[in-house]
Each structure stands twice: as C-alpha cells, then as structure tokens.
C-alpha positions as CSV (number, residue, x, y, z in Angstrom):
1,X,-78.1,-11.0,-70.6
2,X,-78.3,-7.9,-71.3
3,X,-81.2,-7.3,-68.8
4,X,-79.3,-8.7,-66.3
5,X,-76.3,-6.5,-66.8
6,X,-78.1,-2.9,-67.2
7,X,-78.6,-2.1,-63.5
8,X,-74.9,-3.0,-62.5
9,X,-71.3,-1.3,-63.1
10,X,-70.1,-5.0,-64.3
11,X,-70.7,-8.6,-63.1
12,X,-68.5,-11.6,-62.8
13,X,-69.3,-14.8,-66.2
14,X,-70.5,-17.0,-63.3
15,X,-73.0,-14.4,-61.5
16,X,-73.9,-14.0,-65.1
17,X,-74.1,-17.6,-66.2
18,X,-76.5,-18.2,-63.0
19,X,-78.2,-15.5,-63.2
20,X,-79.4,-16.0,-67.0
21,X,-79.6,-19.9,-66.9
22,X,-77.1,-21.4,-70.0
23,X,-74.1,-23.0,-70.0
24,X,-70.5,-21.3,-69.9
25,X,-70.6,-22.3,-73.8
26,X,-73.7,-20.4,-74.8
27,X,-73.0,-17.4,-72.6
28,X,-69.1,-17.1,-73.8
29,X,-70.7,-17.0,-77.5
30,X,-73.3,-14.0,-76.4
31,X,-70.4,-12.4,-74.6
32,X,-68.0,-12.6,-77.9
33,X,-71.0,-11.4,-80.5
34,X,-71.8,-8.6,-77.8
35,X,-68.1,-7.5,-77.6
36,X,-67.4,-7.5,-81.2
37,X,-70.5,-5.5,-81.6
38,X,-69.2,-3.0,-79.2
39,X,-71.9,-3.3,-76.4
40,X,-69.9,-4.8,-73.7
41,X,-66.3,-5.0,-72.5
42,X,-64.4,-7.8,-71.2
43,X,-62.4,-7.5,-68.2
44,X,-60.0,-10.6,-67.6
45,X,-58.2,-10.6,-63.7
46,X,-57.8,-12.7,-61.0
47,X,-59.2,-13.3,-57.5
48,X,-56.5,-15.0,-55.6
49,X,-55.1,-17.8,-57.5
50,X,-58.4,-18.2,-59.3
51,X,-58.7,-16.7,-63.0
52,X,-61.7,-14.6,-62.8
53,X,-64.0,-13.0,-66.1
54,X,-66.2,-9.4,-65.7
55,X,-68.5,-8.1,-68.0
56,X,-69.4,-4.1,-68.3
57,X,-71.9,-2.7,-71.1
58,X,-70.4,-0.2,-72.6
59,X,-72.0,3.4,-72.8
60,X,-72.9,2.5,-76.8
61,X,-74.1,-1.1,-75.2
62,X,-76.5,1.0,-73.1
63,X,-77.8,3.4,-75.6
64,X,-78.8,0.7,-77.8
65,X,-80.2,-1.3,-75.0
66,X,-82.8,1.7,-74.3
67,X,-83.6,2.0,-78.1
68,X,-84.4,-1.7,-77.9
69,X,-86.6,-1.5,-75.6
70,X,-88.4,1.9,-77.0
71,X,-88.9,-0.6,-79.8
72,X,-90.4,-3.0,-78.2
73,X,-93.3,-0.3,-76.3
74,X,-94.1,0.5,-79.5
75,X,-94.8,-2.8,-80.9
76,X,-96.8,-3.9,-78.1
77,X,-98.4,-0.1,-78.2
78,X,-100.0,0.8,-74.5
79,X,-101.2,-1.9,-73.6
80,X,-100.6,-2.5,-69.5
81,X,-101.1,1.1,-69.1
C-alpha cells in the first residue's frame, strides 16, 4: 500500500483497494495500523451525496518508507546492478 501511495499527494480507499488487490476489511486494518503509527493521514469528505475516504503519507510516513527500502538494497546487496 504503501508503494502505491508514494508517488501521489493522496488517493481515494477505492483507487487504493483496487489498486492493491484486498478487500475494504483488510485495507481499513492497514490504513488504521498505518495511521496510528503516524505514516499516513486520513481524510474523510464527501463527493456529492457520496461519503468518500483519502489517504496521504505523511512526511514521517515517507522518510520511513525510503529507509525501508535502503534496507532492503542492502539485504539483497548489488545484485541487478
């Protein structure tokens, strides 16, 4: 999910929830963990009459993010390279 978000300002649950492939349930528990974490915000609005959801990493979401995937280069060393 995380992937997903990192190139955009924010995204709406269902973009999300397609784009990642899991159910409302599983993503709504991801989004929750992440938020209490501190790595992404919830935005709750509407679009017409229809209740709409929007999730933003957070600058901290972002900065962890990039350390995650320093981690992961060095575990897998230079290989592809």
């Amino acid at each position: 999910m995380m992937a997903a978000l990192m190139p955009l300002d924010k995204a709406e649950f269902g973009f999300v929830r397609d784009l990642v492939e899991v159910t409302d349930s599983v993503l709504s528990k991801q989004v929750a963990a992440l938020e209490d974490a501190g790595y992404v915000e919830v935005h709750k609005g509407r679009v017409g009459r229809r209740p709409r959801t929007w999730i933003a990493v957070t600058a901290e979401g972002r900065t962890a993010y990039q350390r995650h995937l320093a981690a992961l280069r060095a575990i897998a060393g230079d290989w592809g390279q």
